[in-house]
N, C-alpha and C positions, 0 to 999 in steps of 0.2 A: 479092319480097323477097330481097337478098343474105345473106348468111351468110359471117361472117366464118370465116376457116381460122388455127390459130395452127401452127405447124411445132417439136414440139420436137427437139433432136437430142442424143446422147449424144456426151460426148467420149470421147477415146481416152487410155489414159496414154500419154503421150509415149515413153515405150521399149518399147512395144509393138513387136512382130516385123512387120515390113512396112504401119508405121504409115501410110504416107503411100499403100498400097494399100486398106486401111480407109478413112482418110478421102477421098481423090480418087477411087481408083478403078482400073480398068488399061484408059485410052484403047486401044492397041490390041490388045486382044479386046474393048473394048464393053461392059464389063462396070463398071457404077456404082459409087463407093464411099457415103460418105456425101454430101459435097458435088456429086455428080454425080446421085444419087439426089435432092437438093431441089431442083438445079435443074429436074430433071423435072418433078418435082409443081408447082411453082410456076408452071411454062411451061405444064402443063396443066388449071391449074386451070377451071372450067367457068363460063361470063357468070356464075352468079349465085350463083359464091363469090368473096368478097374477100379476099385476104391479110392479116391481123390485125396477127402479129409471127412471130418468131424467134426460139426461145430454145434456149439452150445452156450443157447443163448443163459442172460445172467440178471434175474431180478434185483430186487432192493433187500429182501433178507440177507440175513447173516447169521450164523452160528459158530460162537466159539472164535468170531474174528471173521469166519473164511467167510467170503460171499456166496451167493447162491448156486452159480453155477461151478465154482472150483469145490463146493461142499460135494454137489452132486457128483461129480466126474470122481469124487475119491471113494464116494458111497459104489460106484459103478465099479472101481477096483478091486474095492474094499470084498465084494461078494460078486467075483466073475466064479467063485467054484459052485454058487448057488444054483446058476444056469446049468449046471447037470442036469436038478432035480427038475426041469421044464423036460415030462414026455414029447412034446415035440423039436425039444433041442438037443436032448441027450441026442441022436445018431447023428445029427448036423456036427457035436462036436466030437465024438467018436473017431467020425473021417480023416478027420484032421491030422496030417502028419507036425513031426516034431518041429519042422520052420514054417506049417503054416499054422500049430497054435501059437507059435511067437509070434507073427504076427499080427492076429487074431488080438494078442495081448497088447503089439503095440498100436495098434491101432487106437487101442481104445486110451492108453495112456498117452495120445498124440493128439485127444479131444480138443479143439480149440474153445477157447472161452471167452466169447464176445464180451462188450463193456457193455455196461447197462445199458438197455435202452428204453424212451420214453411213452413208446409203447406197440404194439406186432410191428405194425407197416416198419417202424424205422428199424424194429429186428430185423424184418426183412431184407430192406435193402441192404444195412450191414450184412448180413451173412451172403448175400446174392456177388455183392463184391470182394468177400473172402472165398467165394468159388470162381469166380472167376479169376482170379487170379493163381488158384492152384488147375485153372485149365480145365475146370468141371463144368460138361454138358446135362446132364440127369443130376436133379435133386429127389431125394427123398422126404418130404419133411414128417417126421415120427412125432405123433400127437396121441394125448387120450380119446377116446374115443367121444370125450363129453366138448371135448376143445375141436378136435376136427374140423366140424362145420363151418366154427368159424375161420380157422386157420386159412381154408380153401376160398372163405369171402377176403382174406385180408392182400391173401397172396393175387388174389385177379384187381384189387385195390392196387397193390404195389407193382402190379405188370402194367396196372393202363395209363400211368405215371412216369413210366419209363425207370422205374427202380431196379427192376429183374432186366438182366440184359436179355436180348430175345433168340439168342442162341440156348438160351438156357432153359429145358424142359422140367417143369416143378410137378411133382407129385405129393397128393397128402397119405399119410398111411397113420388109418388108426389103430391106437393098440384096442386089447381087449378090456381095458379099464376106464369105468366114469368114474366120475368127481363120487366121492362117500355121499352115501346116500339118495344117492340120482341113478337114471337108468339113461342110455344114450335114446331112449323118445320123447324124453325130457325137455330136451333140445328142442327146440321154436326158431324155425328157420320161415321168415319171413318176407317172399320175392314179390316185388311188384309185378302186378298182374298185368297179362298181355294177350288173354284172350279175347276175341270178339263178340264171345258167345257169353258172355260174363259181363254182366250190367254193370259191376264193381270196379270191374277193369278201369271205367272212365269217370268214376269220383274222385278228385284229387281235392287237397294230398291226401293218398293212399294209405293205408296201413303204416305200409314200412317206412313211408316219408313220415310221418308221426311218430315212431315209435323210435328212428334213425338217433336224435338227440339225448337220446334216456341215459345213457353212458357218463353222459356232462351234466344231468342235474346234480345235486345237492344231496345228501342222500335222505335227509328229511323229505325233499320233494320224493324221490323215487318210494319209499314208504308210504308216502299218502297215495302216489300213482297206483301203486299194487293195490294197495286199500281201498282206489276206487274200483279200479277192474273188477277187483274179487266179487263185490257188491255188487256190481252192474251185472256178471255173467251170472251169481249166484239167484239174482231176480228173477232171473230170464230162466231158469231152471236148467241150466247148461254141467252138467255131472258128468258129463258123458268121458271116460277114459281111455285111451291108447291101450290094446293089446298089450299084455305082457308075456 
């Protein structure tokens, strides 16, 4: 029995810093953006998974008229001869005979373009019910590498909700690219604690119940918030940095 695959993918705001290395990629170092990263999956997918749909979600930017997500889908057209120059993509596309780089092609010009939404969770469920309705059991969802973490908190938000139908198996897959200027340990993932052996476990609210609202302050207040951390952990003599 095959098993359809649906692929969603996150757009980028258009004045994003090194936009066009989030979404393509940087041919040479080899390193996938987002559209470099779905060709993978696509060219790799296994005899008895079928490609469903495409869908792509659509911020509030705009250039030139087009919105975010029909910009991107044409940037993905615009440079599919790009993806040669990805060493781990050239033999993926090599193989490829004459109907299935057509489809290959259309696939991609068959992107769906979701309407905006207010923010992940209700990407989510929109796109959860555009696979469902094309019949799709396996999602892929294709994120930067800087976005991921969260993507994967947003998406088990929108499954305990009953958003995602629950025949429908979600997967996050990150590309090889963070946000300009960031490295993916950058990322601050912050789980409430459940050890026993951990005194901190039982002070409540917790960390991440404090931290949870930051999203909704003001952005005066989130400036002053940084401003106080920095000071408080810089007191404390706290320097200490992640492996690079």
């Amino acid at each position: 029995m095959t098993t359809k695959v649906g692929v969603l993918l996150h757009s980028r705001h258009l004045e994003t810093e090194a936009w066009e290395d989030l979404v393509l990629g940087r041919p040479r170092d080899d390193r996938l953006g987002d559209a470099a990263t779905l060709a993978r999956e696509i060219l790799t997918l296994s005899p008895d998974h079928e490609l469903g749909c495409i869908v792509m979600g659509s911020g509030f930017s705009q250039r030139d008229g087009i919105n975010e997500g029909e910009f991107t889908k044409r940037f993905f057209l615009a440079n599919l001869a790009r993806l040669e120059e990805f060493p781990r993509l050239r033999p993926l596309l090599a193989r490829l005979a004459g109907p299935q780089r057509a489809a290959f092609r259309q696939a991609l010009r068959d992107i769906i373009i979701m309407p905006q939404a207010g923010n992940t969770v209700a990407e989510l469920e929109t796109a959860a019910g555009i696979f469902a309705a094309h019949g799709v059991h396996r999602v892929l969802q294709v994120t930067a590498a800087s976005h991921a973490p969260r993507c994967l908190k947003e998406q088990t938000v929108a499954r305990a909700y009953g958003l995602i139908a629950t025949e429908q198996q979600w997967y996050t897959v990150a590309t090889d690219m963070a946000y300009w200027g960031t490295h993916p340990e950058d990322v601050c993932v912050i789980e409430p604690l459940h050890r026993r052996d951990q005194p901190m476990t039982f002070v409540r609210p917790g960390l991440s119940e404090v931290i949870a609202p930051y999203f909704f302050l003001p952005d005066t207040d989130k400036k002053a918030f940084v401003a106080m951390v920095a000071e408080f952990m810089s007191a404390r003599g706290s320097t200490a940095q992640p492996p690079r």
